[in-house]
N, C-alpha and C positions, 0 to 999 in steps of 0.2 A: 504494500500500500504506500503510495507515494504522499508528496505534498499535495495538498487540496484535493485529496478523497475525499469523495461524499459517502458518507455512511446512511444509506437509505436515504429516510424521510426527515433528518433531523435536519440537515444542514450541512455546509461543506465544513470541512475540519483543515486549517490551517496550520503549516508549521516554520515557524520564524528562522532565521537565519541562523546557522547554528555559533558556539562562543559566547552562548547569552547564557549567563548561571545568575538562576535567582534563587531565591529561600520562599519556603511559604511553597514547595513543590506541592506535599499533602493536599492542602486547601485548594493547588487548581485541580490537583486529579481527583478530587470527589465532588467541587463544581463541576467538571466536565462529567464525571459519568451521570452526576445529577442531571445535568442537560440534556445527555441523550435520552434517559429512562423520561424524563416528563417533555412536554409537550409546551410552550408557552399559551396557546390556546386552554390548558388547565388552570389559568391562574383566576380565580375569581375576581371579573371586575366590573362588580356591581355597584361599590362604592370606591373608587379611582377617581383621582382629580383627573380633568380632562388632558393638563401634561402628561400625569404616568401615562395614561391610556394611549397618548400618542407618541409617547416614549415605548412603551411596549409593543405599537401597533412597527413601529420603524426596524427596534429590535429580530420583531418577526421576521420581518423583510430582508434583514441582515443575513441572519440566523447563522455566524460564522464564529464558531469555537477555534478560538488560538492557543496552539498547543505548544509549549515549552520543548527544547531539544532535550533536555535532562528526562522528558513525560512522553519523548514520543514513542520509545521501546514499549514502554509501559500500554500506551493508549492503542497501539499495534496490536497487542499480546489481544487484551482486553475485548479488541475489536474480531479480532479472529478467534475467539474463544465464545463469540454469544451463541453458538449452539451447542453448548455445552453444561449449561446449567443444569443442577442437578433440582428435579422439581419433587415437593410431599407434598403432602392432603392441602395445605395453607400457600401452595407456590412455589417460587423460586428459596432452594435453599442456599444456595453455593455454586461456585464455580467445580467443576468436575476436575481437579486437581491431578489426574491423572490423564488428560488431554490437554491440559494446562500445560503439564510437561512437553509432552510431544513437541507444543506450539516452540515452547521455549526452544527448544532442543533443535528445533528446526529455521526459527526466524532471529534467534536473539545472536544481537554481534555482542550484546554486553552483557558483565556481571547479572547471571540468571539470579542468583539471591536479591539482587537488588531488583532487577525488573519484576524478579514473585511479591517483593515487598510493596512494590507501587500497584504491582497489579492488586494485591486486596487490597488497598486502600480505594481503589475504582470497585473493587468487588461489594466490599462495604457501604459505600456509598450508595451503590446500584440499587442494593438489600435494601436496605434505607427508604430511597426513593419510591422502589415498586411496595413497601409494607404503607408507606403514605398514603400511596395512590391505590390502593387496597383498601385502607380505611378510607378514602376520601368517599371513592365508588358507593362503600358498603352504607356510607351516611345516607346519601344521594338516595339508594333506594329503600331506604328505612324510611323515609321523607313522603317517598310516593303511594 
């Protein structure tokens, strides 16, 4: 997967030039897998000033995740592993950690420990997101 893959329906995914080392890697790779697992179309905006909403409406339009060089092993692994969750009674439970490997073993030019490390912290986040939008849904139709 190169620069400016699009992943499905989310948006293109961008990756900056590489020599850029920042901190705070954690925090974009669980915003990004947050972004791909929800949809901005989910965001309730009933009560939005009409900025957000035209803030949000623009974003949509954007809809371009930029991905760190330190994040892009990670968001590779991540991206080639979504058919591999392992599902129970309640959903997605995990990544299948044993095609995880494989992936690794096959695409990663760096330190696999460190790309397993980033990769759950996208796995986590993922969990996360889809248990949200699990209760969000289940609200919704308790409602109707």
């Amino acid at each position: 997967m190169g620069a400016g893959a699009d992943p499905g329906s989310h948006g293109a995914v961008q990756r900056p030039g590489r020599g850029l080392q920042r901190r705070g890697c954690s925090k974009k790779l669980q915003e990004l897998a947050r972004s791909l697992i929800r949809s901005p179309s989910e965001v309730d905006r009933s009560n939005l000033a009409p900025e957000l909403e035209a803030h949000l409406e623009r974003r949509e339009a954007e809809d371009v995740h930029w991905v760190w060089p330190e994040n892009w092993a990670a968001f590779e692994t991540f991206y080639r592993c979504q058919t591999q969750w392992r599902v129970g009674m309640s959903g997605r439970t995990g990544l299948d950690y044993t095609a995880v490997r494989v992936v690794l073993d096959l695409f990663s030019e760096e330190d696999q420990r460190e790309s397993f490390d980033r990769l759950q912290v996208m796995e986590f986040a993922a969990l996360e997101a889809m248990g949200e939008r699990r209760a969000t849904s289940g609200q919704r139709r308790k409602e109707r």
